[in-house]
C-alpha positions in Angstrom: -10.3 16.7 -1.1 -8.1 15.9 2.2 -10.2 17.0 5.2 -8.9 16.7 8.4 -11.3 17.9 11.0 -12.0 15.8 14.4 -15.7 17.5 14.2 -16.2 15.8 10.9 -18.5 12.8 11.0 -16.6 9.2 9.8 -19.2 8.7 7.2 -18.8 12.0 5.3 -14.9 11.5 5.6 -15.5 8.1 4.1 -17.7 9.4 1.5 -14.8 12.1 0.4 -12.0 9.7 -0.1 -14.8 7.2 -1.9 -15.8 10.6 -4.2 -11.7 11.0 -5.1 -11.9 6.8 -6.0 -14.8 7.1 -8.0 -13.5 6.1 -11.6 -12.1 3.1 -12.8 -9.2 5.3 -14.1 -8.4 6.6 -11.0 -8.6 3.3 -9.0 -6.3 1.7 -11.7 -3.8 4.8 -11.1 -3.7 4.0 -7.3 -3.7 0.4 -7.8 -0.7 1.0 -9.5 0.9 3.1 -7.4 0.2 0.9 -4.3 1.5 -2.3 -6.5 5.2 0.3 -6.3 5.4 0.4 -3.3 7.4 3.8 -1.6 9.7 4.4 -4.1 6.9 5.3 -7.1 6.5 5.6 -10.7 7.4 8.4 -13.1 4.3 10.0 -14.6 5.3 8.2 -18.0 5.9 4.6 -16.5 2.5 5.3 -14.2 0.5 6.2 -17.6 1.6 3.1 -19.4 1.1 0.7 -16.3 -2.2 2.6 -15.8 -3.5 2.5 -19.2 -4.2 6.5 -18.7 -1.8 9.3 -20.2 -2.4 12.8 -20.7 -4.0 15.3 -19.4 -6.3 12.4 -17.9 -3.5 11.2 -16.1 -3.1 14.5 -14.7 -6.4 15.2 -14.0 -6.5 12.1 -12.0 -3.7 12.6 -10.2 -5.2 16.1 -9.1 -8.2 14.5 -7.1 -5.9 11.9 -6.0 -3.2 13.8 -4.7 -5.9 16.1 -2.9 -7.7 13.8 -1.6 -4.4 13.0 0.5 -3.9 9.3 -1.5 -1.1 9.9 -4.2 2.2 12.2 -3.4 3.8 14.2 -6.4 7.9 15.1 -6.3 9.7 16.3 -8.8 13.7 14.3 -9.1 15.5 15.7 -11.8 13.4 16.1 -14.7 11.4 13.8 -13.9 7.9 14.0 -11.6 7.5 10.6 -9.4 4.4 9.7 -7.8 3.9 7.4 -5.1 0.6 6.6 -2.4 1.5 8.1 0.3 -2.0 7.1 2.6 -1.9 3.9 3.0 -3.2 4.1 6.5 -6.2 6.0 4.8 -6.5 3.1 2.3 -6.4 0.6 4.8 -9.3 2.9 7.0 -11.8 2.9 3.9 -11.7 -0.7 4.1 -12.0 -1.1 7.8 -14.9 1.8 7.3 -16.9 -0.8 5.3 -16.2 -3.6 7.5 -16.9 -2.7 10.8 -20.5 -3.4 11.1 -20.2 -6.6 8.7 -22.6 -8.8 9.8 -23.9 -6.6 12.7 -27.4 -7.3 11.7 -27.1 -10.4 10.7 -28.4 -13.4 12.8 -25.6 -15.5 11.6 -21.7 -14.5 11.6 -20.5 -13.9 8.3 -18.4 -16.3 6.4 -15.9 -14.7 4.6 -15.2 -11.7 7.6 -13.4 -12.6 10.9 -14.2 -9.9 13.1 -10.7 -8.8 14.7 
């Protein structure tokens, strides 16, 4: 779920938004929906796309959505979903690469510290 909570340590955030990305179905559903951009996908064209229909689809979509990733709106009668977080998205990474290499006694090849 979302949290939001200055008083909540950066490593149990982290682990939160990690816990919502922890299935391959659910990675391939935001990947998706990243891959759109703004505008979205209906459910239907997300489920194809995403290899993932259903009531897994939805269930997916559930965590994701409360987990603050993936935004649901209804147009019509149709429900589009887009990733809304991508500020969030870009964090998680930054939250595994911050200390890359810290320990290290050589800089690490593939990371350019910024």
């Amino acid at each position: 779920m979302k949290i939001e909570s200055p008083n909540i340590p950066p490593l149990t955030l982290a682990a939160a938004s990690f816990a919502a990305l922890g299935s391959e179905q659910r990675l391939a559903v935001l990947r998706c929906l990243v891959r759109a951009g703004p505008e979205g996908l209906s459910i239907g064209i997300l489920g194809e796309r995403a290899e993932v229909t259903g009531s897994t689809l939805t269930h997916h979509l559930k965590l994701l959505t409360a987990a603050g990733l993936v935004k649901q709106e209804r147009r019509g009668r149709s429900t589009i979903c887009a990733a809304v977080a991508y500020s969030e998205i870009e964090a998680l990474s930054n939250f595994l690469l911050t200390e890359c290499c810290a320990d290290a006694s050589a800089p690490c090849k593939d990371h350019v510290h910024g």
